[in-house]
N, C-alpha and C positions, 0 to 999 in steps of 0.2 A: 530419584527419577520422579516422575509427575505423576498426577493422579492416575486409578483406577481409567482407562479409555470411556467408562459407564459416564462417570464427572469431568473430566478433562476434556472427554474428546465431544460431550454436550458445551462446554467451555469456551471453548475451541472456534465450533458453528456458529456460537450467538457474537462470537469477536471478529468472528470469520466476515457475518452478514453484513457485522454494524460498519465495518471498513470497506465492505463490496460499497455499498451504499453512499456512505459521502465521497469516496473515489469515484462514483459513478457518474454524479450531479458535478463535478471538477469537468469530468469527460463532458457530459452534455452540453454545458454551459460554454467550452471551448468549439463545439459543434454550432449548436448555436449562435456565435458569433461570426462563425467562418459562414453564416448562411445556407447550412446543411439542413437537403431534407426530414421530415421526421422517420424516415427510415438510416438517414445517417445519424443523427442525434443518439439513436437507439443504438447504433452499431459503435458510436463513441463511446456512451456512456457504457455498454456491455465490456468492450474491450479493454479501457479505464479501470471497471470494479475487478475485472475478472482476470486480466492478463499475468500479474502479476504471478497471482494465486497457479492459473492453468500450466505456467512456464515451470515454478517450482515443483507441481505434480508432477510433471514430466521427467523434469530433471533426477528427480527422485525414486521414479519410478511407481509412484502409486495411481495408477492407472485401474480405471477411469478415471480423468481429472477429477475431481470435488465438483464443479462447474458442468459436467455433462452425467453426472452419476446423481444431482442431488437438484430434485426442480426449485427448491429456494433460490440457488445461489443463479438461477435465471431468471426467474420473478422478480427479486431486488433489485438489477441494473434495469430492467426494464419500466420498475416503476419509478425508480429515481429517472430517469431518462424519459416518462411522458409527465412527471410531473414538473422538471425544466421547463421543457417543449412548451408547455401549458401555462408557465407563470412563470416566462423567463423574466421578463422586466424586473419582477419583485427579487428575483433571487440573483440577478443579477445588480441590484443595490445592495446584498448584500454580501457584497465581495468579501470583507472583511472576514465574514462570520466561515465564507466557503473557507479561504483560506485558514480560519483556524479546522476545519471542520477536514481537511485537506491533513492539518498537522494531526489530528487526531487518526484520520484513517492510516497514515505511513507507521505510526505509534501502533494500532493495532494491528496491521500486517505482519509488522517486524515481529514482534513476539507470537503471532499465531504457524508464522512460515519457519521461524526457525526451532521451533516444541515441535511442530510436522515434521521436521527433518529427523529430530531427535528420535523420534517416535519409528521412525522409519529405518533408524540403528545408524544417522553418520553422526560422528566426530562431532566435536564440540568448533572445531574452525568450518567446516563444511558448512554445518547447521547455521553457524552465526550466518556465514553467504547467503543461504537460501532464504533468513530471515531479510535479508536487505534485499535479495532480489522479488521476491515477494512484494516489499513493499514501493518498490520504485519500476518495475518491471511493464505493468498498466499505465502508468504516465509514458513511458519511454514508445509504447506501441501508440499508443493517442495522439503524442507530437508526430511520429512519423507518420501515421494516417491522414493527420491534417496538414502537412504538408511544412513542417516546423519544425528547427531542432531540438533535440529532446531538451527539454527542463534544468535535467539532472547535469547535463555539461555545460549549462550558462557559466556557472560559477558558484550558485547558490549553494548553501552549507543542507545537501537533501538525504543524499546519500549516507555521510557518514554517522549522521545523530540515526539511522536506519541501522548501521552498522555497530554501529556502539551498544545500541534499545537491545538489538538482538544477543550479543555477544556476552549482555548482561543476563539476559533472559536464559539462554545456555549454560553460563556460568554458576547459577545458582539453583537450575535444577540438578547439573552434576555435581553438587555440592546437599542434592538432597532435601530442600528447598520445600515449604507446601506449596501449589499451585498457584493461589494468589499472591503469595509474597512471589512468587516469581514471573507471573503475567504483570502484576502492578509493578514491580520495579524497572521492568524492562520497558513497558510500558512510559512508566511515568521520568525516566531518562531521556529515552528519544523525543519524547513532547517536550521536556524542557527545551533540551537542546536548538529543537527545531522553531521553536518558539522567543527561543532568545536569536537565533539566526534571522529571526524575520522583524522584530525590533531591532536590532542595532544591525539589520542588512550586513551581517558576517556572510562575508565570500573566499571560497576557496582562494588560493592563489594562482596567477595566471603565468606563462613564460612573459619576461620583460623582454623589449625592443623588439625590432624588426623580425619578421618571422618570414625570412630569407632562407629555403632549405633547398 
């Protein structure tokens, strides 16, 4: 099982934060574009860092969210979200970097959402879900605020490098794992994955022909 909650569950927060945060500026910077006030920008980029995370508390039952029980995880979207607002241009040439910065945060949800699960006494198949939905959960609420289908059903390979990070992350601490070997694996899986999807534009597969039902 994973650390003492004194080390893991500080572990945890700081992976928790650092993925609110680039998720958050993904949100703004789609806000932004769509021409949203800086009260929407702010409600993009919150719902982006945080949704993900809010859904799995829920589902899990650890209530209060993380996201209304802890004022970090509200100060981080909202500064990610005026410091868009404020130097959008700049961060907006550097799409590239959002995008990696995008693969990083889904890399650290997936491992912090599905140790949460664990923690919280489900299964090792449960926990892996909670780890994915974690991490794709905040995009999925953002596309549909903005008026767009979600991300995760284009085609693109998002989901399942989410589902794999985590499943490894799960795997390895029921196997008794120290904490870092088992956030960094899980971790460092999904970012390959995700990372090689966005280099060689690996796309799910679609139904072929006419879509006559």
């Amino acid at each position: 099982m994973i650390p003492p909650a004194t080390d893991a569950g500080a572990a945890l927060v700081v992976l928790d934060l650092l993925g609110i945060f680039v998720f958050a500026i993904s949100g703004a910077l789609v806000a932004v574009r769509k021409h949203f006030d800086v009260f929407g920008v702010l409600v993009l980029a919150g719902t982006t860092g945080l949704g993900g995370g809010f859904l799995r508390d829920v589902l899990i039952d650890a209530t209060p969210p993380a996201a209304l029980a802890d004022w970090r995880y509200l100060l981080v979207p909202i500064a990610a979200g005026l410091v868009t607002f404020a130097f959008h241009p700049t961060v907006g040439r550097l799409e590239r970097v959002v995008n990696l910065s995008d693969a990083f945060g889904l890399s650290l949800f997936c491992v912090t959402g599905a140790l949460k699960a664990v923690e919280y006494g489900l299964g090792p198949v449960p926990a892996a879900l909670m780890g994915m939905v974690t991490g794709i959960g905040g995009g999925m609420v953002r596309d549909l605020l903005a008026g767009r289908p979600p991300e995760v059903f284009s085609g693109n390979l998002y989901a399942t490098p989410a589902l794999v990070g985590a499943g490894i992350a799960v795997g390895l601490d029921h196997l008794g794992m120290p904490f870092g070997v088992v956030a960094a694996s899980g971790f460092g899986v999904c970012l390959a994955l995700r990372l090689l999807a966005i280099a060689l534009d690996l796309r799910a597969p679609k139904p072929r022909g006419p879509a006559n039902v």
